[in-house]
N, CA, C and O atoms as a GROMACS GRO file, in nm:
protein
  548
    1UNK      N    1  -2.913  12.548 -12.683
    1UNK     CA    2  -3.042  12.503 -12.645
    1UNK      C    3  -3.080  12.375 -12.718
    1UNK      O    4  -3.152  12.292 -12.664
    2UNK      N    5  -3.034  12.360 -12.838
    2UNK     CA    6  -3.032  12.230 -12.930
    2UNK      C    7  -2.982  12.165 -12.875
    2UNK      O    8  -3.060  12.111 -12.797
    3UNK      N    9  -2.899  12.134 -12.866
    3UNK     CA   10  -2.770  12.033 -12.755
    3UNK      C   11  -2.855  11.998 -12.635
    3UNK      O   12  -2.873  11.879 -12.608
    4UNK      N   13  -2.900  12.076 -12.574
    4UNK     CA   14  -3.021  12.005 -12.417
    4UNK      C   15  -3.098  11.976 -12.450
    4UNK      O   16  -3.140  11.881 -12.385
    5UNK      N   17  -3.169  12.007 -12.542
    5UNK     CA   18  -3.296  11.931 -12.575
    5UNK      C   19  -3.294  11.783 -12.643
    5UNK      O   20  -3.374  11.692 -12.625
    6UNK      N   21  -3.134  11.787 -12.758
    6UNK     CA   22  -3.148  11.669 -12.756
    6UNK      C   23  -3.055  11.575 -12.654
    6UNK      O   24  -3.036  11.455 -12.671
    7UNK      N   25  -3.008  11.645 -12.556
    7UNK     CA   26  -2.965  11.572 -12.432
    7UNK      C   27  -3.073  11.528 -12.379
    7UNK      O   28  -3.103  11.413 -12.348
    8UNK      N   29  -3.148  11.651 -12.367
    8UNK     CA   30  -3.254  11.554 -12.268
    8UNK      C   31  -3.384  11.446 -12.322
    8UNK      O   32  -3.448  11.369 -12.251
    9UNK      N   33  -3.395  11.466 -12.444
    9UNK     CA   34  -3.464  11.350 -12.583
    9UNK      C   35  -3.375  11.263 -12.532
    9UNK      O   36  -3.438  11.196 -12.451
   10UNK      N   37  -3.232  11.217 -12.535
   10UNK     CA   38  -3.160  11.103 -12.556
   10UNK      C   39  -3.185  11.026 -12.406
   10UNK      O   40  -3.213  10.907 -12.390
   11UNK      N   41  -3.163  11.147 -12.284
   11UNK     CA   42  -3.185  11.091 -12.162
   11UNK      C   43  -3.311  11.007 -12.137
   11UNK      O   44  -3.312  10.900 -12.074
   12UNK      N   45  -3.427  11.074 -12.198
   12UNK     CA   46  -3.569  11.047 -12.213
   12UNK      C   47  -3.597  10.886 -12.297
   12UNK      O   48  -3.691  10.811 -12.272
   13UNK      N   49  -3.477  10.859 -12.408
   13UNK     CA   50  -3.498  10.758 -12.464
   13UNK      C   51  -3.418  10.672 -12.368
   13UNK      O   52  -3.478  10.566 -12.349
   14UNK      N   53  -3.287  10.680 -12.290
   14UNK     CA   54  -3.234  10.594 -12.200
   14UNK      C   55  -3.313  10.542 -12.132
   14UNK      O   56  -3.320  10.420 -12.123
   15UNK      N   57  -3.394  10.628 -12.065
   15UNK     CA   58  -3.483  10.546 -11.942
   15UNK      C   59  -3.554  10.480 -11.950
   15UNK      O   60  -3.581  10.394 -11.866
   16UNK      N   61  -3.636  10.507 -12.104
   16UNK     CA   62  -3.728  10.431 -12.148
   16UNK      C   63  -3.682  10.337 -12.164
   16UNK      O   64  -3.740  10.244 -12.107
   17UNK      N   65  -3.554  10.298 -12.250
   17UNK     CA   66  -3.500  10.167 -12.270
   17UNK      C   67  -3.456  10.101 -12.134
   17UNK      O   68  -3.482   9.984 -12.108
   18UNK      N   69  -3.385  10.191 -12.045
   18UNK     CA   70  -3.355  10.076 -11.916
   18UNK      C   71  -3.503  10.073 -11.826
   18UNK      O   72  -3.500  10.034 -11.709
   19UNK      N   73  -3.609  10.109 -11.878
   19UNK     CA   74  -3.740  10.052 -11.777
   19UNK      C   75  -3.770   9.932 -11.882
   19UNK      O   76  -3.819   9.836 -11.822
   20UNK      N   77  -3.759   9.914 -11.998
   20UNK     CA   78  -3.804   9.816 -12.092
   20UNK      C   79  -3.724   9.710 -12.032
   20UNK      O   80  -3.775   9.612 -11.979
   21UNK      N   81  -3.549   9.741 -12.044
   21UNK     CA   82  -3.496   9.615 -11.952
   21UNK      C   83  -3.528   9.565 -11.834
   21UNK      O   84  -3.535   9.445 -11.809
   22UNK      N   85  -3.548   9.657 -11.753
   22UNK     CA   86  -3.615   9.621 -11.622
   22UNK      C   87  -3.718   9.530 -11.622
   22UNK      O   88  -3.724   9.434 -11.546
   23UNK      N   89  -3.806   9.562 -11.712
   23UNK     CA   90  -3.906   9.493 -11.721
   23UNK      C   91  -3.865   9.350 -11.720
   23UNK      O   92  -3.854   9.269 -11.627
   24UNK      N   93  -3.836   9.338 -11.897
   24UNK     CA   94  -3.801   9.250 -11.928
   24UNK      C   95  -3.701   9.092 -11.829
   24UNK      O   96  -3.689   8.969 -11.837
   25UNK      N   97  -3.649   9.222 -11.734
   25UNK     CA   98  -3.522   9.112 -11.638
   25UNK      C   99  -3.621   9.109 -11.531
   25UNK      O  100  -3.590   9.005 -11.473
   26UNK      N  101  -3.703   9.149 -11.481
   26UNK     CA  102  -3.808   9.114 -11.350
   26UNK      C  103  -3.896   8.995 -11.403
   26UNK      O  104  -3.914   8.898 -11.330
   27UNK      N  105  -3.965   9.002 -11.558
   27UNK     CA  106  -4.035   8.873 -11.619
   27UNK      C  107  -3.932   8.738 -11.557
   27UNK      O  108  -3.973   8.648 -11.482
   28UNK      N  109  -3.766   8.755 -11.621
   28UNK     CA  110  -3.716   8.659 -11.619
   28UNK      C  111  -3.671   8.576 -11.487
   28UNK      O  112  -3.655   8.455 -11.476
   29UNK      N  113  -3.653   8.686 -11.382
   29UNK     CA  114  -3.637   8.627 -11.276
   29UNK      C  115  -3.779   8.595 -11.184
   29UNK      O  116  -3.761   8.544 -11.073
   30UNK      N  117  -3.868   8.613 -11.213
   30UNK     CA  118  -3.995   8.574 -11.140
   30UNK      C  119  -3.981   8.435 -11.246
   30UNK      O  120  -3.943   8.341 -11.177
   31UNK      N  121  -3.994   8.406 -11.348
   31UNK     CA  122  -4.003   8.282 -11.469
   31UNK      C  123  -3.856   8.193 -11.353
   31UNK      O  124  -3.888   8.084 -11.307
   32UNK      N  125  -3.724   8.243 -11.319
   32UNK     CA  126  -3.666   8.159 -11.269
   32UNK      C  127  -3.695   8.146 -11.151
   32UNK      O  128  -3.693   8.026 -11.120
   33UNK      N  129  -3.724   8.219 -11.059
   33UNK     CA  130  -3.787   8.171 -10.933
   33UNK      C  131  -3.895   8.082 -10.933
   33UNK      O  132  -3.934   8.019 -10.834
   34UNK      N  133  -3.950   8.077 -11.059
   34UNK     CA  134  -4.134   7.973 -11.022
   34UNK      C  135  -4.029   7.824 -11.045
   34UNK      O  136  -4.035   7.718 -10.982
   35UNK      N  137  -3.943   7.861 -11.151
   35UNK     CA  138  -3.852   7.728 -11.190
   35UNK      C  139  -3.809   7.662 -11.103
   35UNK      O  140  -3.831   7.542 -11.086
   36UNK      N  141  -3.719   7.755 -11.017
   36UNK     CA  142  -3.664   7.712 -10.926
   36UNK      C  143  -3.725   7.633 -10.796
   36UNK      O  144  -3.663   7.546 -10.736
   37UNK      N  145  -3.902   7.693 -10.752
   37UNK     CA  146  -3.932   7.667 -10.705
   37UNK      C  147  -3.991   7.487 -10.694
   37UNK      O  148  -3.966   7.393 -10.618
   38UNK      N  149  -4.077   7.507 -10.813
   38UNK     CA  150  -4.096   7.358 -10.893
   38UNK      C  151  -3.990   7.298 -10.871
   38UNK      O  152  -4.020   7.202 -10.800
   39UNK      N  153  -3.876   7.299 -10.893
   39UNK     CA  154  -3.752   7.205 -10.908
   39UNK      C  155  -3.687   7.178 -10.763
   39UNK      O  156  -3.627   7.074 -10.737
   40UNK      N  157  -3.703   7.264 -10.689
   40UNK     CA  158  -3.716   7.194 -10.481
   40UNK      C  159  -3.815   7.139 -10.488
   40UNK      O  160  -3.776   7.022 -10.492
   41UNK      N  161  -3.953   7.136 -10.496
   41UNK     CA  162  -4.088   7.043 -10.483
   41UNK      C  163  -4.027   6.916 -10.564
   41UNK      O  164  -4.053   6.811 -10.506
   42UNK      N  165  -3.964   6.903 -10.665
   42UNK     CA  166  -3.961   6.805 -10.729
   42UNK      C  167  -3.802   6.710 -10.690
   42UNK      O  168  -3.776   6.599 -10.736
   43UNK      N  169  -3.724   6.784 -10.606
   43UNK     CA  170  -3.637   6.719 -10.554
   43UNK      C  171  -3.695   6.709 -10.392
   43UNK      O  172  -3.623   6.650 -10.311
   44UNK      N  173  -3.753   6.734 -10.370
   44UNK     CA  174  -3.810   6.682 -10.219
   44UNK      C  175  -3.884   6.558 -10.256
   44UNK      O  176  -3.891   6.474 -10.166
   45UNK      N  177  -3.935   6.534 -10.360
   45UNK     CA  178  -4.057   6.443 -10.337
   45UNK      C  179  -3.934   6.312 -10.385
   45UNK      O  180  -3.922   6.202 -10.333
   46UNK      N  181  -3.879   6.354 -10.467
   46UNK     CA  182  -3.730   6.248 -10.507
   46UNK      C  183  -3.660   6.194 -10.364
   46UNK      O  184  -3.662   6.076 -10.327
   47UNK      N  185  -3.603   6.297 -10.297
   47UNK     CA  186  -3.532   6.282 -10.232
   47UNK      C  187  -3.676   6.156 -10.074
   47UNK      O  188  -3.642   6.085  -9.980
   48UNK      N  189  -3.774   6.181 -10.112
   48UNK     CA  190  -3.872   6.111 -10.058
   48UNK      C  191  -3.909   6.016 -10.110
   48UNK      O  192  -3.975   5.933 -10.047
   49UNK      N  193  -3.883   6.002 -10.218
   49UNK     CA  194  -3.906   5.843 -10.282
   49UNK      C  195  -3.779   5.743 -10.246
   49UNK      O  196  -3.786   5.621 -10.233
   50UNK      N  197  -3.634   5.844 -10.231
   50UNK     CA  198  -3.527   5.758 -10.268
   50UNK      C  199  -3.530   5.705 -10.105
   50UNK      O  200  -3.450   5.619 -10.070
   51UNK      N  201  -3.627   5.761 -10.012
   51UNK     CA  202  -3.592   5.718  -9.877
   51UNK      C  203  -3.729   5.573  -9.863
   51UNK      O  204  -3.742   5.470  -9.797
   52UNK      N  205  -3.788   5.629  -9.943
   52UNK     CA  206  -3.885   5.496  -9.923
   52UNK      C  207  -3.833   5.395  -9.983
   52UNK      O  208  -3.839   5.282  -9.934
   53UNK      N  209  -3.766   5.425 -10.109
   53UNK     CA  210  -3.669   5.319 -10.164
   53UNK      C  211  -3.579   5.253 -10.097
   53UNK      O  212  -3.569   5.131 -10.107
   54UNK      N  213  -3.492   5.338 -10.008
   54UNK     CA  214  -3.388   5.262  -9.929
   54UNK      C  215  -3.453   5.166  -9.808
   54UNK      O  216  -3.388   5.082  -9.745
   55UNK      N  217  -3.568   5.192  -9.793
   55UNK     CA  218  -3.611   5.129  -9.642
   55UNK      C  219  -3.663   5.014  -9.711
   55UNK      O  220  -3.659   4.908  -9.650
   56UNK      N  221  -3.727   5.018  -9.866
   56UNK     CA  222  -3.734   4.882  -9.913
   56UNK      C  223  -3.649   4.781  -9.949
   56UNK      O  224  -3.669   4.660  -9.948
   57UNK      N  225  -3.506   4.876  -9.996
   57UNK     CA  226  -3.432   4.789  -9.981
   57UNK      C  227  -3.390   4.713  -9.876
   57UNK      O  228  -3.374   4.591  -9.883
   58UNK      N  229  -3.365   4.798  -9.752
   58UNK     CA  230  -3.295   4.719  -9.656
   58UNK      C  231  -3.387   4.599  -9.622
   58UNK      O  232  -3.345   4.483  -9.615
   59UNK      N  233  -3.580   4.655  -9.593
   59UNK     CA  234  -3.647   4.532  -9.577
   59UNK      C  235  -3.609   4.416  -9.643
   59UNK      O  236  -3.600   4.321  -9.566
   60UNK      N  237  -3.576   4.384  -9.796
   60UNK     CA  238  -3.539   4.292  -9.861
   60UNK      C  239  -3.430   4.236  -9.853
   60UNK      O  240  -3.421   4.119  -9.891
   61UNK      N  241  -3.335   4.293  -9.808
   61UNK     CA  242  -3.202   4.263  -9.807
   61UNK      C  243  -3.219   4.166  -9.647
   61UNK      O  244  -3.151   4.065  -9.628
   62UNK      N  245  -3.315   4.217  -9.549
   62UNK     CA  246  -3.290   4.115  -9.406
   62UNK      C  247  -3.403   4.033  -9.443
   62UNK      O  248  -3.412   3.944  -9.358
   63UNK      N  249  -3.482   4.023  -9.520
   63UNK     CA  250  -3.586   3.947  -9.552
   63UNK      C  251  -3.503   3.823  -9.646
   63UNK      O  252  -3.517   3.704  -9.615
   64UNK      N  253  -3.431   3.859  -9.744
   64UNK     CA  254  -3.320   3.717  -9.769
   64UNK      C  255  -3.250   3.645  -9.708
   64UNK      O  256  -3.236   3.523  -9.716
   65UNK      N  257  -3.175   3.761  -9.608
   65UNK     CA  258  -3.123   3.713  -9.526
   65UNK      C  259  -3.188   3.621  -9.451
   65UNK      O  260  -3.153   3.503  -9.446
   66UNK      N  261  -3.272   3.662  -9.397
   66UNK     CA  262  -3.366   3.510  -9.275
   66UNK      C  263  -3.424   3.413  -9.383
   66UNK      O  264  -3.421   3.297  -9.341
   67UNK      N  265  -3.481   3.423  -9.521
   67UNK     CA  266  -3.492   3.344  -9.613
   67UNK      C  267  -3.350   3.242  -9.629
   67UNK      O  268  -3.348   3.122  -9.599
   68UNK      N  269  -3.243   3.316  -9.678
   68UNK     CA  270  -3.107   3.214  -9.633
   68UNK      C  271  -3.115   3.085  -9.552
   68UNK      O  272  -3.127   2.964  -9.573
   69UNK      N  273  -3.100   3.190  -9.426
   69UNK     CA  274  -3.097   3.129  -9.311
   69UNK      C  275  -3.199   3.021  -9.329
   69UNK      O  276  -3.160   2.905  -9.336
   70UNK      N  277  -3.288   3.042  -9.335
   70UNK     CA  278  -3.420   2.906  -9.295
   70UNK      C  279  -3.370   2.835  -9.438
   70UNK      O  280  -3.439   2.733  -9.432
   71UNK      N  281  -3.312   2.825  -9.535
   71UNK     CA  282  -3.264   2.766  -9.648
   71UNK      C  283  -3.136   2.662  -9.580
   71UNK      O  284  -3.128   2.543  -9.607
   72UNK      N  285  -3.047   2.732  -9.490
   72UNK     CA  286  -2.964   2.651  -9.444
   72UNK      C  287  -2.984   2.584  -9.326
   72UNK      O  288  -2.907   2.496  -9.288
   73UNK      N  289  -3.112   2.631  -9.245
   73UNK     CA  290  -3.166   2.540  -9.152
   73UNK      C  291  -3.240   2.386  -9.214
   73UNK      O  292  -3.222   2.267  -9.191
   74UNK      N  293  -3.322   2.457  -9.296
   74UNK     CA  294  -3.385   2.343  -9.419
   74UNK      C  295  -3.306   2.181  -9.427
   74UNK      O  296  -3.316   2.066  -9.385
   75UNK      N  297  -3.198   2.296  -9.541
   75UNK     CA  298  -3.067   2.180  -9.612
   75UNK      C  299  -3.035   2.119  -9.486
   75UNK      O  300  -3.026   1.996  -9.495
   76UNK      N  301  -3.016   2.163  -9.377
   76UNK     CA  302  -2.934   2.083  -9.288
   76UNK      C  303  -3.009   1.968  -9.203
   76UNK      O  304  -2.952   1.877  -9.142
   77UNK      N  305  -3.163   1.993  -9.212
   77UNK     CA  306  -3.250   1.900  -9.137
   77UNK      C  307  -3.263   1.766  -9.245
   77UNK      O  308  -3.246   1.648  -9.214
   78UNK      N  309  -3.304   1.832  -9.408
   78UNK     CA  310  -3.294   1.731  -9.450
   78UNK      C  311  -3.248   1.662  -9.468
   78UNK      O  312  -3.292   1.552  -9.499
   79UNK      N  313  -3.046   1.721  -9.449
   79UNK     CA  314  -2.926   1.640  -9.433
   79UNK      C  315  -2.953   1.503  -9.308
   79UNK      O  316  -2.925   1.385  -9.326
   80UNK      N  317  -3.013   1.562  -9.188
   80UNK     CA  318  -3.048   1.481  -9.101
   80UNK      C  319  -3.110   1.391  -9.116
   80UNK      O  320  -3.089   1.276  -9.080
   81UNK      N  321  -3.210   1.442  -9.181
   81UNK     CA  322  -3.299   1.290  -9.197
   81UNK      C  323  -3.292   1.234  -9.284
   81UNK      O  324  -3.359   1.130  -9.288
   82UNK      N  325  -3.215   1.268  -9.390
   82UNK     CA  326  -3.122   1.187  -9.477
   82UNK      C  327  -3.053   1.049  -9.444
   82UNK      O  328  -3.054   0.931  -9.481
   83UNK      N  329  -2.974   1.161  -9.327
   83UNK     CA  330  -2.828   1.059  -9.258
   83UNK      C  331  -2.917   0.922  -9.204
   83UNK      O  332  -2.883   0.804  -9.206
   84UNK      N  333  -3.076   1.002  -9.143
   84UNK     CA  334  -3.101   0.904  -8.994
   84UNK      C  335  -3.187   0.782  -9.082
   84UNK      O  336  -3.183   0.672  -9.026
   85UNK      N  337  -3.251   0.784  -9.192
   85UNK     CA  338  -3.319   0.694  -9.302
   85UNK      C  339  -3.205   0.599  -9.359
   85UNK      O  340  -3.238   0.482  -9.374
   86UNK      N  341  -3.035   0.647  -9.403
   86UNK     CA  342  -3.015   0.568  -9.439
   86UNK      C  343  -2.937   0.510  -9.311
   86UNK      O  344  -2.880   0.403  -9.332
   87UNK      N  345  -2.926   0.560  -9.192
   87UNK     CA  346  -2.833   0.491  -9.091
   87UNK      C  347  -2.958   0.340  -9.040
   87UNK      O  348  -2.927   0.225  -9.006
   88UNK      N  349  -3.077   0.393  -9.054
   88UNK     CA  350  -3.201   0.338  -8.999
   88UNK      C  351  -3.219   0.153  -9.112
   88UNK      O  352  -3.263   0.040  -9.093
   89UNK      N  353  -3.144   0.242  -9.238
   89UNK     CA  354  -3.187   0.131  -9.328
   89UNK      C  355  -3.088   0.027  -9.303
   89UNK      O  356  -3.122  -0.090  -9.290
   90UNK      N  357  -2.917   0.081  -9.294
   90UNK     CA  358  -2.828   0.024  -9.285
   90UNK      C  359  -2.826  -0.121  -9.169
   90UNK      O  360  -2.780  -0.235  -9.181
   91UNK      N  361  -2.905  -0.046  -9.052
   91UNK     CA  362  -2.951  -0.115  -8.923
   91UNK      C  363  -3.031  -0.209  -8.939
   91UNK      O  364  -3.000  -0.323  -8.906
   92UNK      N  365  -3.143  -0.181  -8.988
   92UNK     CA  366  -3.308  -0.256  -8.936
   92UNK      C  367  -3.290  -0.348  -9.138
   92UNK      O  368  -3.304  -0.307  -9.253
   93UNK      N  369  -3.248  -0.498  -9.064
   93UNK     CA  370  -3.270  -0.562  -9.266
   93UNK      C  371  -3.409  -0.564  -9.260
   93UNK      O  372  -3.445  -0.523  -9.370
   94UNK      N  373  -3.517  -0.591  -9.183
   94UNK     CA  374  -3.676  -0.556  -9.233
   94UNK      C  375  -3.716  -0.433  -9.266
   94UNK      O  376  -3.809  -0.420  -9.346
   95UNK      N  377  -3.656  -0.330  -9.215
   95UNK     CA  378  -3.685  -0.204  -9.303
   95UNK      C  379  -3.648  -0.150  -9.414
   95UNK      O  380  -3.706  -0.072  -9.490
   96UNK      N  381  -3.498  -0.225  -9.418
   96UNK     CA  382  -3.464  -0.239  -9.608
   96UNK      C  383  -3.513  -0.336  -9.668
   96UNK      O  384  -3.493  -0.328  -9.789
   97UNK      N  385  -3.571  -0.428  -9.637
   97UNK     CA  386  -3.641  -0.528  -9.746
   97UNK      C  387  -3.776  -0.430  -9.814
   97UNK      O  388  -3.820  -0.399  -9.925
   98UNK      N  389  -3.814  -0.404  -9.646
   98UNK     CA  390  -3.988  -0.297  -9.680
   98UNK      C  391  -3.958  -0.192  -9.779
   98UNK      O  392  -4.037  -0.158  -9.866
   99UNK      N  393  -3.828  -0.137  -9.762
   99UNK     CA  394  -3.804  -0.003  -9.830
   99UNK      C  395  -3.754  -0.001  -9.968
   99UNK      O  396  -3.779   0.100 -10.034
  100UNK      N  397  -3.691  -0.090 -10.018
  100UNK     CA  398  -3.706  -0.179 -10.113
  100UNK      C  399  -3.747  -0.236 -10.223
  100UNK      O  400  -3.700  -0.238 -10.337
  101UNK      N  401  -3.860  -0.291 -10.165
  101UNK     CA  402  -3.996  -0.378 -10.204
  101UNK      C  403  -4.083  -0.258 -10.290
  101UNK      O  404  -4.118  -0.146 -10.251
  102UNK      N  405  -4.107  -0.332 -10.438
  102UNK     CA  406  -4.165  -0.285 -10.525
  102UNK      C  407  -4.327  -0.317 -10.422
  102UNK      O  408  -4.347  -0.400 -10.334
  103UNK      N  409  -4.448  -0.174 -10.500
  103UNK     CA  410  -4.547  -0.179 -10.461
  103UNK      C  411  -4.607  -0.250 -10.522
  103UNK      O  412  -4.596  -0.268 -10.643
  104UNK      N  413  -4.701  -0.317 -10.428
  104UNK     CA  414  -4.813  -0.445 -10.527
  104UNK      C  415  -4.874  -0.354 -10.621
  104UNK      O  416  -4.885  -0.231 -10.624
  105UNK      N  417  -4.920  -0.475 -10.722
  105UNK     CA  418  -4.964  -0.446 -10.853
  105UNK      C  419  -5.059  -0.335 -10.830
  105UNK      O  420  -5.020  -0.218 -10.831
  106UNK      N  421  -5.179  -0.365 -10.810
  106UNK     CA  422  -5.258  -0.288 -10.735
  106UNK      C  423  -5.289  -0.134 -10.743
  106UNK      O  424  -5.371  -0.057 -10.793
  107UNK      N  425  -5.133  -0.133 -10.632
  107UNK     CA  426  -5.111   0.036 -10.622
  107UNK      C  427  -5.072   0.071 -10.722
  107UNK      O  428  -5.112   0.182 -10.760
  108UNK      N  429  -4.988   0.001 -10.801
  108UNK     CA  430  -4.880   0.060 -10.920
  108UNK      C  431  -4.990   0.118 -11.046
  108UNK      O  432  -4.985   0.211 -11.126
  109UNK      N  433  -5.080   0.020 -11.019
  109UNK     CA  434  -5.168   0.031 -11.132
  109UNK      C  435  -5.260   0.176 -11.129
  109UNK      O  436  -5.322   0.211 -11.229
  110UNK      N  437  -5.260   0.241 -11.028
  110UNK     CA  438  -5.326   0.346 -10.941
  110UNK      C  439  -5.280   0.483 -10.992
  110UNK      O  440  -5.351   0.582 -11.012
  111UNK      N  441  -5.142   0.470 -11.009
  111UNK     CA  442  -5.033   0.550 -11.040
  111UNK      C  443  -4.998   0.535 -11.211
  111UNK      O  444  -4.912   0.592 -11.278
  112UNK      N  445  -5.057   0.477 -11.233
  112UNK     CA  446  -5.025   0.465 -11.396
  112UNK      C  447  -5.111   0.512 -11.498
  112UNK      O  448  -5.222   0.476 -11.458
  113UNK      N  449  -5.124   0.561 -11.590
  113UNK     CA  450  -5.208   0.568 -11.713
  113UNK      C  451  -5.168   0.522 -11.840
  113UNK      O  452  -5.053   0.528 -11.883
  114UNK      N  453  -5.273   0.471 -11.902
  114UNK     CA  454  -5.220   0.409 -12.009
  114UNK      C  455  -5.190   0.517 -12.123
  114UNK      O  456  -5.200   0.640 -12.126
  115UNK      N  457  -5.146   0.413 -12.221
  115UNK     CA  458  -5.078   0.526 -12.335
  115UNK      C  459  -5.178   0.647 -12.402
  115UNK      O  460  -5.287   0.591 -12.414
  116UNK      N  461  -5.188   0.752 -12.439
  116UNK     CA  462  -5.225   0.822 -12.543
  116UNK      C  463  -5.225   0.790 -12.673
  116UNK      O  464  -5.112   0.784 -12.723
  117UNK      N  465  -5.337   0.764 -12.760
  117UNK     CA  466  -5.349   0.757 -12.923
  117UNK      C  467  -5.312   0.878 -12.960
  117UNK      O  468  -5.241   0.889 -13.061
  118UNK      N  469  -5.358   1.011 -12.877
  118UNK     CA  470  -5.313   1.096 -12.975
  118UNK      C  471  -5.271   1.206 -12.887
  118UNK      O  472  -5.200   1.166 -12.795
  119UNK      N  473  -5.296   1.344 -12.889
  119UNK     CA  474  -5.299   1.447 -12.824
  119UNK      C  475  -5.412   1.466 -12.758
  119UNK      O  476  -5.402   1.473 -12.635
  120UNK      N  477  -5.532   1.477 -12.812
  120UNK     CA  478  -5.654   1.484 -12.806
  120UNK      C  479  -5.713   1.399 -12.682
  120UNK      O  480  -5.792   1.457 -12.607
  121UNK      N  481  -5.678   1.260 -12.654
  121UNK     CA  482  -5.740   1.180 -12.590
  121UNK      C  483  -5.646   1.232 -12.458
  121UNK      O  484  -5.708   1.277 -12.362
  122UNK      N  485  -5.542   1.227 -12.452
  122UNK     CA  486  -5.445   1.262 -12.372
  122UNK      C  487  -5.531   1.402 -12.256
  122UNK      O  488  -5.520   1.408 -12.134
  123UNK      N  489  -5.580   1.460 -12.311
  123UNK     CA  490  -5.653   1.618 -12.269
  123UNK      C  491  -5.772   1.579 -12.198
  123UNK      O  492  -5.829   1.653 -12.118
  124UNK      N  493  -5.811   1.455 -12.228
  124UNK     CA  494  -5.960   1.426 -12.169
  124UNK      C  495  -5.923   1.294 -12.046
  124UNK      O  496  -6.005   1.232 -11.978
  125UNK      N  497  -5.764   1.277 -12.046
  125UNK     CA  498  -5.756   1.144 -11.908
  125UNK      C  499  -5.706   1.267 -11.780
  125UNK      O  500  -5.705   1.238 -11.661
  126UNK      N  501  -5.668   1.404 -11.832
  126UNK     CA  502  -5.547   1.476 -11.731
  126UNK      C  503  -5.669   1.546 -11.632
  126UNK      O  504  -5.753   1.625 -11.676
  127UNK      N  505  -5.660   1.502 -11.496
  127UNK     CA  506  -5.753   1.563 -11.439
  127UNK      C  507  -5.759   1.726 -11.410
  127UNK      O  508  -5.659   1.784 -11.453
  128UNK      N  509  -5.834   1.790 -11.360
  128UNK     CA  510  -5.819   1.893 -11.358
  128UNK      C  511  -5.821   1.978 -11.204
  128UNK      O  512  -5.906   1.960 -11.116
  129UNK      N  513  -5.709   2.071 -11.196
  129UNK     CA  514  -5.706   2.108 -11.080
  129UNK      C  515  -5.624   2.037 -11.002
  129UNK      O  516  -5.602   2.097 -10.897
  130UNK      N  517  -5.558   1.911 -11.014
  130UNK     CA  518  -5.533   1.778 -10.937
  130UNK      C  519  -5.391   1.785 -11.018
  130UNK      O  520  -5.381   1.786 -11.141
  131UNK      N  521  -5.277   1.791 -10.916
  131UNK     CA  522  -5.126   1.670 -10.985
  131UNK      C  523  -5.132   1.557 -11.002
  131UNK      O  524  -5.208   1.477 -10.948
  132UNK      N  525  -5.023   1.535 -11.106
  132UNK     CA  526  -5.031   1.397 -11.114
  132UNK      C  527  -4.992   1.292 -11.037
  132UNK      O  528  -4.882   1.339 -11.006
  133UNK      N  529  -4.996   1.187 -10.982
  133UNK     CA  530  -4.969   1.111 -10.889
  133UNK      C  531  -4.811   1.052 -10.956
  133UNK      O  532  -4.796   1.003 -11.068
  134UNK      N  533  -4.698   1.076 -10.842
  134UNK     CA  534  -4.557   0.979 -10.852
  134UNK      C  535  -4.583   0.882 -10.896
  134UNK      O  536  -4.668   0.828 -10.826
  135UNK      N  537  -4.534   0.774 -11.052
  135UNK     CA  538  -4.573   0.668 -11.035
  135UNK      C  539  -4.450   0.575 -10.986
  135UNK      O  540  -4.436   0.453 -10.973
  136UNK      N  541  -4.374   0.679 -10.967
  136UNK     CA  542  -4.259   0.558 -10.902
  136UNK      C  543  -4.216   0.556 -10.761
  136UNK      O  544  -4.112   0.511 -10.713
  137UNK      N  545  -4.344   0.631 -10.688
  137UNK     CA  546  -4.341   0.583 -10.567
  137UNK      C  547  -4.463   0.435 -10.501
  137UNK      O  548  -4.454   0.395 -10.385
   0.00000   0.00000   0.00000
């Protein structure tokens, strides 16, 4: 009768201990399911950034591209009117004398400023808001 009773004490302490585990392993897998869950929300919203990302890239990538392009349309017009100014000059001797020809005093003087004494004075001739005028055109 000793022997069953403490059979059934020992059985009595088993269960108790495997409901304690139970417990304990239902905490942990509800704790990994919330984990798990968070961590799809947080690869969806990734996997949603990396697509807004790619569509910005590609925008940029055909947006250089036609930037290029109008870069080598550019170069090539100005090549043109390059060619056609100096074929024009080569041709016309009154348009290379004109083209040439230093600007009267006048203008030059228009385009010029005189020297700076210091730093200071220099700050009070530079207009503001305004570039400075080519003086060697």
């Amino acid at each position: 009768m000793k022997a069953l009773a403490a059979l059934l004490a020992l059985a009595v302490l088993g269960l108790l201990w495997l409901r304690h585990e139970n417990g304990n392993l239902s905490r942990s897998f509800e704790t990994a399911n919330r984990v798990a869950s968070e961590q799809k929300t947080t690869i969806a919203v990734l996997k949603d950034q990396l697509s807004v990302v790619g569509t910005l890239a590609r925008r940029n990538e055909s947006a250089q591209a036609a930037l290029r392009e109008q870069l080598a349309q550019a170069s090539a017009e100005a090549s043109r009117w390059e060619q056609t100014i100096t074929r024009l000059l080569n041709e016309d001797e009154a348009l290379r004398r004109w083209y040439n020809a230093r600007l009267p005093d006048a203008v030059r003087r228009l385009h010029t400023r005189p020297a700076c004494a210091s730093a200071g004075d220099c700050g009070e001739r530079m207009p503001e808001g305004k570039p400075l005028p080519d003086a060697g055109q």
